[in-house]
C-alpha positions as CSV (number, residue, x, y, z in Angstrom):
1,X,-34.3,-21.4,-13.3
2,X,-33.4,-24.5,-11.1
3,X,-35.1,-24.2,-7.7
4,X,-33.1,-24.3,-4.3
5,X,-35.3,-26.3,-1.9
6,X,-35.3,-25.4,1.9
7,X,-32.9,-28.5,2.6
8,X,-30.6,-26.8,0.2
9,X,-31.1,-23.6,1.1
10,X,-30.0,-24.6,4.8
11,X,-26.8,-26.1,3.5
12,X,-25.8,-23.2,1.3
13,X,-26.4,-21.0,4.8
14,X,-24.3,-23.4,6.9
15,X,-21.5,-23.6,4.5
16,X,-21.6,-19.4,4.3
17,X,-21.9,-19.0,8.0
18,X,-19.2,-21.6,8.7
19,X,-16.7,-19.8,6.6
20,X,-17.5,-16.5,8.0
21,X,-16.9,-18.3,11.4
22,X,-13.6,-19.7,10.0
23,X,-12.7,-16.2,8.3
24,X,-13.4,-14.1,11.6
25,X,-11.1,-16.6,13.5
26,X,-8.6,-16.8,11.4
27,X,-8.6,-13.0,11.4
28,X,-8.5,-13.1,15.4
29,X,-6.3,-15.3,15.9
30,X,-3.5,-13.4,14.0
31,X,-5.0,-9.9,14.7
32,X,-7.1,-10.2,17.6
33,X,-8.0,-9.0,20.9
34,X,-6.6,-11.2,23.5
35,X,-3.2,-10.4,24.6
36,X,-1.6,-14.2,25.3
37,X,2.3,-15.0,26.2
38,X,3.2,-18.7,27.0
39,X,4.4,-19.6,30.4
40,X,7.9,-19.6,30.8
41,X,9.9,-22.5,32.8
42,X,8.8,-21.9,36.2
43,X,6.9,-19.2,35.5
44,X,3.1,-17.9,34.6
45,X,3.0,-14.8,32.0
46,X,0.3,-12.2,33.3
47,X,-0.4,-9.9,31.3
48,X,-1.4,-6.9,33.2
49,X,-2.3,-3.2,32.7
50,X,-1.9,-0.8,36.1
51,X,-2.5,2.2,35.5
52,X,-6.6,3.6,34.0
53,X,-8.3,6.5,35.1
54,X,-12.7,6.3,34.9
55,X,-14.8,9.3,35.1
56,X,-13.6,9.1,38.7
57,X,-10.8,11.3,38.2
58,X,-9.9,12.6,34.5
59,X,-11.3,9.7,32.8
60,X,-14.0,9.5,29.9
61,X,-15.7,6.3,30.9
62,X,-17.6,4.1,34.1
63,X,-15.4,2.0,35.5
64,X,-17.2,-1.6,34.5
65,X,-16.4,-0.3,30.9
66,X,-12.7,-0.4,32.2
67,X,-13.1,-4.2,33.3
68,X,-15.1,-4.8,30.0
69,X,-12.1,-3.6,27.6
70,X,-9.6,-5.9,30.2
71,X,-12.1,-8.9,29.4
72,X,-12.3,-8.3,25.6
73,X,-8.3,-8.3,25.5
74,X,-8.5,-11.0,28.2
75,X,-5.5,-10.1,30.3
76,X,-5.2,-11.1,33.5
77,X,-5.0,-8.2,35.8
78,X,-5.8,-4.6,36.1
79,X,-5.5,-1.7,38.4
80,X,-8.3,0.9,38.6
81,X,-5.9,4.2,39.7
82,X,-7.6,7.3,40.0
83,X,-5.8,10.7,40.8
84,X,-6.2,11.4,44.5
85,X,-6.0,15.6,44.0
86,X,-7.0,16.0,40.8
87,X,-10.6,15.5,40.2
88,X,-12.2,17.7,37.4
89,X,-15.9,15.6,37.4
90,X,-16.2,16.4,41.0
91,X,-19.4,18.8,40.7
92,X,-21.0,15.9,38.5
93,X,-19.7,13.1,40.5
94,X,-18.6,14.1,43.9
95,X,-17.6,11.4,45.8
96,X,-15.8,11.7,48.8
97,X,-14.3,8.2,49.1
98,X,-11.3,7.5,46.7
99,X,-11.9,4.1,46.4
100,X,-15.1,3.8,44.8
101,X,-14.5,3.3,41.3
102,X,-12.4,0.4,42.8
103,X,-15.6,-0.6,43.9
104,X,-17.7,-0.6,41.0
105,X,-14.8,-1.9,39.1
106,X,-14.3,-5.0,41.1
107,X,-18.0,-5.4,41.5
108,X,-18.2,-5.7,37.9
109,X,-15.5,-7.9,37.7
110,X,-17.2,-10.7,40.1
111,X,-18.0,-13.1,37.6
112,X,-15.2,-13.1,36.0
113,X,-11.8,-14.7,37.0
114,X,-10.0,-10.9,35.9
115,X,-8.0,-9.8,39.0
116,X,-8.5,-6.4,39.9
117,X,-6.2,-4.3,42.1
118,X,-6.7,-1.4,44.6
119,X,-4.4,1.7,43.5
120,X,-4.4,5.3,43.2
121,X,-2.2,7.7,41.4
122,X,-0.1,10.5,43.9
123,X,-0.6,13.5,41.4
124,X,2.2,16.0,42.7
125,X,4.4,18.5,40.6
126,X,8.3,17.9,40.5
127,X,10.4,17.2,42.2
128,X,8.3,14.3,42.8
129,X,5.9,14.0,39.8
130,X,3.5,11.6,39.4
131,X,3.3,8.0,41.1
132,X,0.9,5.0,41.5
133,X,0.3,3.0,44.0
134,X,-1.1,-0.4,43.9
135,X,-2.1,-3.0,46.5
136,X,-3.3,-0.3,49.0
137,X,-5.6,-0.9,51.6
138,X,-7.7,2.4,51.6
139,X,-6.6,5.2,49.3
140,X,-8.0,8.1,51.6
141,X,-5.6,8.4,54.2
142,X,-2.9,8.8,51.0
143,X,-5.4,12.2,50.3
144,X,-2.5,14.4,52.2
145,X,-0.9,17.8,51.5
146,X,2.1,16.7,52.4
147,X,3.8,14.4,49.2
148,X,6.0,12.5,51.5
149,X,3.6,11.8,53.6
150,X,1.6,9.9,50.8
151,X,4.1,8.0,50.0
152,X,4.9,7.0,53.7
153,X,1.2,5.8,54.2
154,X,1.4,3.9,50.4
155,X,4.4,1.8,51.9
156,X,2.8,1.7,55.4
157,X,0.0,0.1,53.2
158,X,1.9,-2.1,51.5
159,X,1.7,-0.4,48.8
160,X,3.4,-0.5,45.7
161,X,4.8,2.5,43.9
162,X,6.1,3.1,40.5
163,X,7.0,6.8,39.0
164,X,4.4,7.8,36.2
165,X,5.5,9.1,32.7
166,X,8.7,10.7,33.9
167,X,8.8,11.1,30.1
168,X,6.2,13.6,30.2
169,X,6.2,16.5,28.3
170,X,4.0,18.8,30.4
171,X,6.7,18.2,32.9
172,X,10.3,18.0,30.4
173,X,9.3,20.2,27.6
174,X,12.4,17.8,25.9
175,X,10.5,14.7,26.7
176,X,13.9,13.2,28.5
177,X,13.2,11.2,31.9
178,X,15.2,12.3,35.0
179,X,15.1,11.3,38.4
180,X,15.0,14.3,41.0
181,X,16.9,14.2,45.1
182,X,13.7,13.2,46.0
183,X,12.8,10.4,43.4
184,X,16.3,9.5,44.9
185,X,15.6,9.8,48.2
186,X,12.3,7.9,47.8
187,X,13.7,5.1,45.9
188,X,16.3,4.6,48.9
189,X,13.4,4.7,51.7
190,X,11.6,1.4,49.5
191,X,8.6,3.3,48.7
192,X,9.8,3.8,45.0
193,X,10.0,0.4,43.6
194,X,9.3,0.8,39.8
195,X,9.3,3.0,36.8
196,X,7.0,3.3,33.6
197,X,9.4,2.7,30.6
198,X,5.9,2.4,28.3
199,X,3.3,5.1,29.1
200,X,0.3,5.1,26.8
201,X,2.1,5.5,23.3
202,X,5.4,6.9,24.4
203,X,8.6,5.0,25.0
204,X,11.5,6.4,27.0
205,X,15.4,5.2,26.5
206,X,15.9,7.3,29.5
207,X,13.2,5.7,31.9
208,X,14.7,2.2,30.9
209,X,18.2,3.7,31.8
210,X,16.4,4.3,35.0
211,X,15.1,1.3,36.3
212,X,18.1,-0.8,34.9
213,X,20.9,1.8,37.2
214,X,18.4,1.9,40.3
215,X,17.0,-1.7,40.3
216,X,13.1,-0.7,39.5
217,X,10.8,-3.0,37.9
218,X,10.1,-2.3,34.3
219,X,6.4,-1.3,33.5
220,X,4.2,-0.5,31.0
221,X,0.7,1.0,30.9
222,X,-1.9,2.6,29.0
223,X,-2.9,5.1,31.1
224,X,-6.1,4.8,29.2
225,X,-8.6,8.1,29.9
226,X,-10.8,7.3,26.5
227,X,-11.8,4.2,25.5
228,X,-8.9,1.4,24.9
229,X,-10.3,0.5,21.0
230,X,-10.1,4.1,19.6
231,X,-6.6,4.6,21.3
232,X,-4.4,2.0,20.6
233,X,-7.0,0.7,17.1
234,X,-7.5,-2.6,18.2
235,X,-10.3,-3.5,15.6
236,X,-7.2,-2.4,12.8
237,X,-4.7,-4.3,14.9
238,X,-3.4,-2.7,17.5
239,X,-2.9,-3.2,21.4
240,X,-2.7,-1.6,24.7
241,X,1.0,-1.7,26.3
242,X,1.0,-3.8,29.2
243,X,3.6,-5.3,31.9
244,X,4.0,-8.9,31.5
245,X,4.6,-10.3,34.9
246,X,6.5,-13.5,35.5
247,X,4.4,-14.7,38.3
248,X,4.6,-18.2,40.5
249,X,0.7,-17.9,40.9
250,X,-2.2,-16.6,39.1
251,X,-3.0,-14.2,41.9
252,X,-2.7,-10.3,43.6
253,X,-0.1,-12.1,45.9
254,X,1.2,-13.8,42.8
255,X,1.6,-10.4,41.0
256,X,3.0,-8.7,44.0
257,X,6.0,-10.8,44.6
258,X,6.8,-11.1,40.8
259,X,6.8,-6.6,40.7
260,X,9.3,-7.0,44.1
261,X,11.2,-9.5,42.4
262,X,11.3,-7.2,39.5
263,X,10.4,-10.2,37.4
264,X,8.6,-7.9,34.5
265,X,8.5,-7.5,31.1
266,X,6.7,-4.8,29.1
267,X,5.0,-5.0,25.9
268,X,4.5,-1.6,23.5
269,X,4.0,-2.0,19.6
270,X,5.0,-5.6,19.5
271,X,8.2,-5.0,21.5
272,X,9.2,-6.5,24.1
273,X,11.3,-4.4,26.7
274,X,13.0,-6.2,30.1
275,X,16.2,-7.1,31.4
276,X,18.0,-10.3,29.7
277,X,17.0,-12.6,32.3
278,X,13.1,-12.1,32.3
279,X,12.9,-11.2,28.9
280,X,14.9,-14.1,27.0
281,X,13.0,-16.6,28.9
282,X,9.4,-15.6,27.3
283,X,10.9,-15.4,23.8
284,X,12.2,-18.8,24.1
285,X,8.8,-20.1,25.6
286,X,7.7,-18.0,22.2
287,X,9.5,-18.9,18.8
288,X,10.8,-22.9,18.0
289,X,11.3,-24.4,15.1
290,X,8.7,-26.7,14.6
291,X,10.2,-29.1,12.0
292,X,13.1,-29.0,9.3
293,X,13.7,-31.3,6.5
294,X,15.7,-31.1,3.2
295,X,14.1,-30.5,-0.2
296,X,14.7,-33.8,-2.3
297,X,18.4,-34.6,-2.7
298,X,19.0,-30.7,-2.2
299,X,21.1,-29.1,0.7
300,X,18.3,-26.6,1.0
301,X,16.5,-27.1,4.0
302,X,13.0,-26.4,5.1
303,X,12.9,-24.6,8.3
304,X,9.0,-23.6,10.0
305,X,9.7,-20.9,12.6
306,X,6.5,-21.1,14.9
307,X,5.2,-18.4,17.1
308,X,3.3,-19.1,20.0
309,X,2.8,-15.5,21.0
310,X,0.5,-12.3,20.6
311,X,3.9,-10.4,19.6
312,X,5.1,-10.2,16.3
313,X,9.0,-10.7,16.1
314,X,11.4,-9.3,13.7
315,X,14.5,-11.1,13.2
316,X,17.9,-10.6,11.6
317,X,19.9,-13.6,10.3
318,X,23.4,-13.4,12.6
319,X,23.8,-17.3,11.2
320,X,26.7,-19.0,9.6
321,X,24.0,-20.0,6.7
322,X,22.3,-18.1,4.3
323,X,19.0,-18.0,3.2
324,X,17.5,-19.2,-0.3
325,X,14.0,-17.6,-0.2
326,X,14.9,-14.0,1.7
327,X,17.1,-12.0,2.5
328,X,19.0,-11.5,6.3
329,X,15.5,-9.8,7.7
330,X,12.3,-12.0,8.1
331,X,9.1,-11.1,10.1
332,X,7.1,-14.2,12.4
333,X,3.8,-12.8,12.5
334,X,1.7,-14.1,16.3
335,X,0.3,-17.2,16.2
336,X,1.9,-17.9,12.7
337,X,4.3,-20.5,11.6
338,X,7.1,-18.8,8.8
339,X,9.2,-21.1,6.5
340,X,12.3,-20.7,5.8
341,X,14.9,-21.9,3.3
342,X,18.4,-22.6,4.5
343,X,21.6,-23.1,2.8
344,X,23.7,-25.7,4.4
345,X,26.6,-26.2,2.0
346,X,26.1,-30.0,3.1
347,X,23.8,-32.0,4.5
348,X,23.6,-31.6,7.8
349,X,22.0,-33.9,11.2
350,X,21.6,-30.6,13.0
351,X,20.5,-27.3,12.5
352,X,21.7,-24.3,14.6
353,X,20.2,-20.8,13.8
354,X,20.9,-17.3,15.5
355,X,18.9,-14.1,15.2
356,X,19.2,-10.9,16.7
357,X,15.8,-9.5,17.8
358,X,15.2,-6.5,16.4
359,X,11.9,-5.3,18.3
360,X,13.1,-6.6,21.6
361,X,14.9,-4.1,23.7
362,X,17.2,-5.4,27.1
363,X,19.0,-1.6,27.2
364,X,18.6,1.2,25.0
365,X,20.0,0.3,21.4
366,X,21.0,-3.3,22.9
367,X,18.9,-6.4,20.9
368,X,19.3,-10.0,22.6
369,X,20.5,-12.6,20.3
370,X,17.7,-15.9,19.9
371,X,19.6,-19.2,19.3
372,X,17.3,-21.8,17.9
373,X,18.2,-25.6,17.2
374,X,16.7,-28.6,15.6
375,X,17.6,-32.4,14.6
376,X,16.9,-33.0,11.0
């Protein structure tokens, strides 16, 4: 039996732990944690997630565990936004001030560079529903009976408010978003200024219907009450919905003017959902082709899609060429670089490819169309 000496022996571990290394990053990269977009032209992408309840209101865990999760998935920003009436761990955590897991959250958060914002969530039945609030000062005084008046002190505040799940089935038993007088009325006074389209893992036609007719920023959140991992099965893949925000500055000032601007984009089961003008922008910044070249003396060229994204993106040929490796349908994977064959009839100096964009959504059943060139 040959003998492995301890020089050896060190090698054959290196070489092991090396490709475990290389295997576990390779599986990351694809499939992992951190929720990246590229910038845009002119533009930061911040990804951000604004609506999470701790044990502080209805929620299952401390709130450092909440900035924890946000660090794992690295996103930029998050707002802690407890329910200001409805507190069922009161007679194992009273706390009279509504802003203290804001405190421990941000406390936590010190030494990192995650941005974490003050809100709270205006629990009320219809007409008005529920609402957070985010970039308040103090969330007690919002503590009223009266509904309007909480929503008079978030604006007095500077506060801003965006309906919650209007989707929500323990409010329409047929799961169809509405606005009410009120939501109206609200909307018109300014202290109304967005609408969750994406609320934990439901998705409303309606709610994007919404925000597109009354000019409300389009968000998404988790509305995460349990732990982020076992909800959304991040170790198998998965992630948490969050708003992309097209900011000018990596900053709660940053974030604020890019949610008045209505400059957002929201992310759900690697789709993208936002008006044409925000959401076109970040899927250019996304997908390229990275080279092209013709196969020998063939007209068959080599096209590498890349995708510089955490989104997957499924595409549908709308080209005046055909494939020679696929069919019309063809998946770019984040992070991943696809080839494609091409028939060009002839030889060509330039290539010009359409797609529609099946998983990204500008109005219900409406899919943009991605135009992507190259020299050859």
């Amino acid at each position: 039996m040959k003998r492995i000496t301890p020089l050896t022996a060190f090698f054959l571990f290196l070489g092991a732990f090396s490709s475990t290394v290389q295997a576990r990053q390779a599986h990351e990269h694809g499939n992992g944690r951190a929720i990246e977009f590229p910038d845009t032209e002119g533009f930061l992408s911040l990804t951000c997630d604004f609506h999470m309840h701790t044990v502080f209101s209805d929620g299952e865990v401390w709130p450092s565990i909440r900035v924890q999760e946000a660090l794992r998935d690295q996103i930029d920003c998050i707002a802690v936004t407890e329910h200001l009436e409805y507190q069922p761990h009161k007679d194992d955590i009273p706390h009279p001030d509504r802003n203290r897991a804001f405190d421990l959250a941000i406390k936590s958060a010190a030494a990192s560079d995650l941005i974490v914002i003050r809100g709270s969530e205006i629990t009320r039945s219809l007409p008005f529903g529920h609402a957070n609030t985010i970039f308040i000062q103090d969330a007690n005084p919002l503590l009223l009976d009266d509904a309007e008046g909480a929503y008079a002190e978030a604006q007095k505040q500077g506060g801003f408010t965006f309906m919650n799940h209007p989707n929500w089935t323990a409010q329409r038993k047929d799961g169809v978003a509405r606005v009410e007088e009120k939501n109206i009325e609200l909307i018109n006074k300014g202290q109304v200024q967005g609408i969750e389209v994406v609320n934990d893992i439901t998705y409303s036609d309606e709610a994007l219907e919404i925000a597109l007719e009354y000019n409300l920023a389009i968000i998404g959140t988790s509305d995460i009450h349990g732990l982020v991992d076992w909800q959304y099965d991040i170790p198998g893949g998965g992630h948490r919905p969050v708003t992309i925000v097209l900011a000018k500055e990596r900053s709660e000032e940053g974030i604020k003017e890019a949610l008045l601007a209505r400059r957002t984009v929201a992310w759900y089961m690697n789709t993208l959902i936002g008006r044409e003008e925000h959401v076109m922008p970040l899927v250019n910044a996304s997908l390229s082709i990275t080279s092209a070249a013709y196969q020998g003396d063939t007209s068959i060229l080599k096209v590498n899609i890349t995708n510089s994204s955490e989104s997957e993106f499924t595409l549908r040929n709308t080209s005046d060429f055909r494939f020679h490796d696929r069919a019309d349908l063809m998946i770019v994977p984040p992070h991943h670089t696809v080839e494609v064959l091409v028939k060009t009839g002839d030889r060509k100096s330039q290539i010009d490819l359409s797609f529609d964009l099946l998983n990204v959504i500008t109005a219900p059943g409406k899919h943009p169309v991605l135009n992507l060139s190259a020299s050859i």
